[in-house]
C-alpha positions in Angstrom: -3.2 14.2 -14.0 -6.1 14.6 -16.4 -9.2 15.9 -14.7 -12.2 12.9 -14.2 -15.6 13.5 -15.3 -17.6 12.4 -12.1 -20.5 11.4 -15.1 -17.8 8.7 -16.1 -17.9 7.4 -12.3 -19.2 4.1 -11.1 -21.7 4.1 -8.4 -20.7 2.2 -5.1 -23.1 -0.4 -6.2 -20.9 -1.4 -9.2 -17.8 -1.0 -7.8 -18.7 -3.3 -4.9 -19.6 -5.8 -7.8 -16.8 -5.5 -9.6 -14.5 -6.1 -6.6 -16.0 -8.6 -4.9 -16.4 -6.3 -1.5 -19.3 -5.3 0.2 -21.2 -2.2 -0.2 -20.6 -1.8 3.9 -17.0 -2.5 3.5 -16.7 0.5 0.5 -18.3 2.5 3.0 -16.3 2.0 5.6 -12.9 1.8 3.6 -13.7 5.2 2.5 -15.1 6.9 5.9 -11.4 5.6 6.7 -10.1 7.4 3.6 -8.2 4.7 2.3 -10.9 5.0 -0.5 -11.8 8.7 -1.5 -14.7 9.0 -4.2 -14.9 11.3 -6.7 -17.9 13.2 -6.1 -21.8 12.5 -5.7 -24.3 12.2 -8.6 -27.3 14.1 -8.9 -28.7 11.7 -6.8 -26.6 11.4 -4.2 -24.5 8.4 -4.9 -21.0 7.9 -4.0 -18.5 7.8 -7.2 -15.7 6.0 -7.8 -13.4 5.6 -10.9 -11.5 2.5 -12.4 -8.3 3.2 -10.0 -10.8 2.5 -6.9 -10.2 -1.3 -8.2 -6.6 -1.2 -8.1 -6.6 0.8 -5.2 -8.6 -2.0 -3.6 -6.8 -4.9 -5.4 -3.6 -2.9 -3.4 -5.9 -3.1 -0.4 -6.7 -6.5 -0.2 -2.8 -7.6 -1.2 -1.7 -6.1 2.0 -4.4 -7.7 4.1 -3.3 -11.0 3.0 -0.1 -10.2 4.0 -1.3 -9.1 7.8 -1.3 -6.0 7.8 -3.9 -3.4 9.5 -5.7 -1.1 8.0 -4.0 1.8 10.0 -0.9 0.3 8.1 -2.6 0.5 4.7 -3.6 3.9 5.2 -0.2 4.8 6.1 1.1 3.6 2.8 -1.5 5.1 1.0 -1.0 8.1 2.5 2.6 8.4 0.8 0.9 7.4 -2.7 -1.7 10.5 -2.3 1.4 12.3 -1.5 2.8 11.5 -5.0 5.7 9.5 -3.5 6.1 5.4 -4.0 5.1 3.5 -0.9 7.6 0.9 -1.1 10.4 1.6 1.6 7.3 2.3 3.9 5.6 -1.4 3.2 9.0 -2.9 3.3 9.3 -1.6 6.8 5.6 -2.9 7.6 6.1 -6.2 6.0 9.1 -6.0 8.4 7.1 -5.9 11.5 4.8 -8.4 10.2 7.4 -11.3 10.4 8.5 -9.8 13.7 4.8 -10.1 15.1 4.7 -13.8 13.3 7.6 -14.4 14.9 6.1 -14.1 18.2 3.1 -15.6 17.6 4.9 -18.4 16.6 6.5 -18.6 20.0 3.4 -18.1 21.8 2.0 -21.5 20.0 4.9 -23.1 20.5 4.4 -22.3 24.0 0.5 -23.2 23.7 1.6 -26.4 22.2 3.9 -27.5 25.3 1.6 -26.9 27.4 -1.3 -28.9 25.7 1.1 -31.6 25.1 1.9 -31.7 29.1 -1.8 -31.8 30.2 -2.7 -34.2 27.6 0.2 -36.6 28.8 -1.7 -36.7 32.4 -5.1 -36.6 31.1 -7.5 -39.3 32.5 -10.3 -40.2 30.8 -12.4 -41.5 33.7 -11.7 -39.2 36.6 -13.2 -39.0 39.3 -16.2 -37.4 40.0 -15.6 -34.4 42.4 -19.2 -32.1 42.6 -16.5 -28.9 42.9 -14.6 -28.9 39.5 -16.1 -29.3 36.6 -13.3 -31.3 35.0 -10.6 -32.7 37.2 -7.7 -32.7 34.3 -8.2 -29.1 33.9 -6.5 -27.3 36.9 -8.4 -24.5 37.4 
């Protein structure tokens, strides 16, 4: 890999205006290390390079696609190692459709039951000073 000049880096500023993220978000993506800089300038500021886009474009894919970013960072991990990611994220997008998969019983579920309560709902119930609304049973 060639060797990158940290004068040819782009302060967080840019790099959060180029990708459409937040400065606070940067931050935090790289306190996680999902995104490492490149060095300081003379001044102080964080540098990045044009790879922190993609690496964030990678980022961002994976969100859409549920995943944490404890996940993400996982993955990444295996692409700092030198290695290709992709038998790791097929085994996370795995566990995504598992977890979908129960939260689509659960609504199912949720559904039933707000279907049940609505058949028995009354719109004019009532008045009891004790409950606050008699077609909840609470």
């Amino acid at each position: 890999m060639a060797a990158i000049s940290i004068a040819a880096g782009m302060k967080i500023g840019v790099l959060a205006s180029r990708s459409g993220l937040t400065v606070k978000t940067l931050r935090y993506y790289e306190d996680l290390g999902l995104l490492p800089a490149i060095g300081r300038s003379e001044g102080g500021y964080r540098l990045f390079t044009e790879e922190s886009l993609r690496r964030l474009e990678f980022i961002r894919r994976l969100k859409t696609l549920g995943l944490s970013l404890e996940e993400i960072q996982g993955c990444l991990a295996v692409h700092d190692a030198g290695e290709l990611p992709c038998g790791d994220i097929e085994i996370q997008l795995g566990r995504q459709i598992k977890r979908i998969d129960g939260q689509i019983r659960e609504l199912r579920q949720l559904r039933m039951e707000l279907q049940e309560l609505l058949a028995g709902w009354q719109r004019d119930p009532a008045k009891d000073g004790n409950v606050i609304c008699p077609n909840l049973q609470v």
